[in-house]
N, C-alpha and C positions, 0 to 999 in steps of 0.2 A: 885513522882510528887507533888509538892509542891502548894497546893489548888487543888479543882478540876477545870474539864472545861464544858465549856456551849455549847454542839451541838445542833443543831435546824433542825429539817426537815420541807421542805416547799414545798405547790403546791396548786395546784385547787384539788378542791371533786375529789374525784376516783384517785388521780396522784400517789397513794403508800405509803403515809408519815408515814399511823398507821403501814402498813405492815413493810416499811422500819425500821421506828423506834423501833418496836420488836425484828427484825430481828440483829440489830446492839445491841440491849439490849444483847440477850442473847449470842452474840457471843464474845463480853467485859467481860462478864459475865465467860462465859470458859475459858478468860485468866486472872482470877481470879480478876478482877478490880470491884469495888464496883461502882454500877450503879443505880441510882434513873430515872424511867423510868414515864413522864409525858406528861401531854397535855393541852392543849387551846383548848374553853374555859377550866379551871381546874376544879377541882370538889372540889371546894369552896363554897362559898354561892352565890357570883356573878358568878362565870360559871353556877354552876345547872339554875340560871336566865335566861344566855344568852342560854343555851340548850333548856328551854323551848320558848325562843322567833326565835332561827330558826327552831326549831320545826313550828313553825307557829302560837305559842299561840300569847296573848298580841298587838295583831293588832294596829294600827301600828303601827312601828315604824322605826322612821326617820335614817338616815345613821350618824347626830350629836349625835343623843343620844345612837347609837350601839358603835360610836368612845368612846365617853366615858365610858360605862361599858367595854367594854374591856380594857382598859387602868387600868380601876378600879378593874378588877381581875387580871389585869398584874400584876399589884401594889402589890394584896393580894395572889397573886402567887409566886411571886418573896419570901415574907415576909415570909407567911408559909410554903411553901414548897422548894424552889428552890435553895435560898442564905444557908439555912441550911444543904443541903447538898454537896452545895459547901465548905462548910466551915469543912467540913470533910472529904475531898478532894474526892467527890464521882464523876464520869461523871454523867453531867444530860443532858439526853435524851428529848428534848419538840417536840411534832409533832406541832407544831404551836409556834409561836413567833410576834411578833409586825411587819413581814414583811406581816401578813396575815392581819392587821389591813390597811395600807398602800395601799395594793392589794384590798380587798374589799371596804374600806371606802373612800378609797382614791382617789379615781376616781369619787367621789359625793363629795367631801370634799378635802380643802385645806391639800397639805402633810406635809405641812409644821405644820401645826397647829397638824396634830394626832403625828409629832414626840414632838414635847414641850408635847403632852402630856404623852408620854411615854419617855419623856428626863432621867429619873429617871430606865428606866429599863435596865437591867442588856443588854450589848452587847455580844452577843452571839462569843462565841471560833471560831467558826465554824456554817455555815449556808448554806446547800445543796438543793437547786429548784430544784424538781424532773418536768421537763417537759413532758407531757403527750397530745396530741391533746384532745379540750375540746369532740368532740364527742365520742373517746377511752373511755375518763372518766366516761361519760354522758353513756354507755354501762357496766362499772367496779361496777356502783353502783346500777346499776339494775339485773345484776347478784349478786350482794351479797345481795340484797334483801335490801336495806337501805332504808329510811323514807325518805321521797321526804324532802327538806329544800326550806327555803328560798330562796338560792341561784343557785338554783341546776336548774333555766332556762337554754339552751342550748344558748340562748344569753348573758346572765348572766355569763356565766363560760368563753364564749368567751372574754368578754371584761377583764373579772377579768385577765385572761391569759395570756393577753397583757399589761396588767399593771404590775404583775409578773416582766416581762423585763423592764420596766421605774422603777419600785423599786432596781432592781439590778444595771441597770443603774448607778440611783442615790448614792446607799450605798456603792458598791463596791470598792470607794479609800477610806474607812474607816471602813471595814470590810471585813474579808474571808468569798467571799461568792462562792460556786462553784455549777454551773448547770452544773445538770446529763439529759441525756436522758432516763426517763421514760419507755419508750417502748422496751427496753433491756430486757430480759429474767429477774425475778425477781432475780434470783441465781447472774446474772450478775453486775444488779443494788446494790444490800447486798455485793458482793465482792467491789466495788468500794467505798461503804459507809463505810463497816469496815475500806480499804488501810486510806481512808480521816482523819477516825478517829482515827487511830491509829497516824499518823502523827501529827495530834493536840494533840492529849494526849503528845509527845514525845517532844512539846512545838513547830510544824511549826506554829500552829496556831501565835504565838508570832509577827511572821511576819507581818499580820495583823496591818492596820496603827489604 
């Protein structure tokens, strides 16, 4: 394979994407491909920022000034982790991408404006919306015990959800972007994510306008 490629998982809190994204690490991984396995926010100096601000620290802040740090660890994500090991032709795995900037900021904020500002990031090979009903989700993270967010209102994840589909809407005749259904047995969902990603590895992604 000649560079590598850029898979992206995407969804609401609770919809699978860490699970996913593990899941499809390690199973690339057994068929001996070299795999750098990542996430949004990164764990840069601007993501540990943005972790402590949906953590709930740093009160408050606005939906223009969360578009911008994200944009600005995209930026510093891309740079130090992401493009380098593409450039070693590794698959990178990101549980999150600029379509969760889009989905969350984007529904308080013009879309048009957060893509200019992430005009510079890398377009993903491949990009997988796990759909999940927001109340499922809103249950997936209170069984795994997770730290209430920001975002993590039951009407909050609703509207995010629905934006989700106007982001794919809008991207979809200038990227591969494929929605799974969520609610599938996890085994089921990991078999569908590997088939996906094996076929981008093997260049369908290329098809992608």
């Amino acid at each position: 394979m000649a560079g590598g490629r850029l898979i992206v998982l995407e969804g609401i809190d609770g919809a699978g994407t860490t699970t996913q994204a593990q899941r499809l690490a390690e199973a690339l991984k057994k068929e001996g491909r070299d795999v750098h396995l990542t996430r949004e926010p990164s764990d840069g100096p601007i993501g540990r920022v943005l972790r402590e601000i949906l953590a709930g620290k740093h009160k408050p802040t606005d939906a223009s000034t969360l578009a911008l740090l994200f944009a600005a660890d995209r930026a510093d994500h891309l740079n130090r982790e992401v493009e380098p090991a593409l450039k070693r032709g590794a698959v990178v795995i990101s549980d999150r991408w600029y379509h969760s900037s889009l989905a969350y900021q984007g529904s308080e904020e013009d879309r048009e404006w957060i893509l200019t500002l992430n005009a510079r990031a890398r377009r993903p090979d491949l990009t997988i919306v796990l759909e999940v009903p927001p109340e499922m989700a809103a249950e997936r993270r209170v069984a795994d015990r997770r730290n209430e967010e920001i975002f993590d209102a039951l009407e909050t994840q609703r509207r995010v959800a629905q934006t989700y589909r106007q982001v794919v809407d809008r991207l979809q005749d200038r990227e591969w972007i494929v929605v799974l259904d969520g609610m599938l047995g996890i085994d089921e969902v990991a078999a569908e994510v590997h088939r996906l990603a094996q076929e981008t590895c093997a260049g369908a992604g290329d098809k992608a306008p």
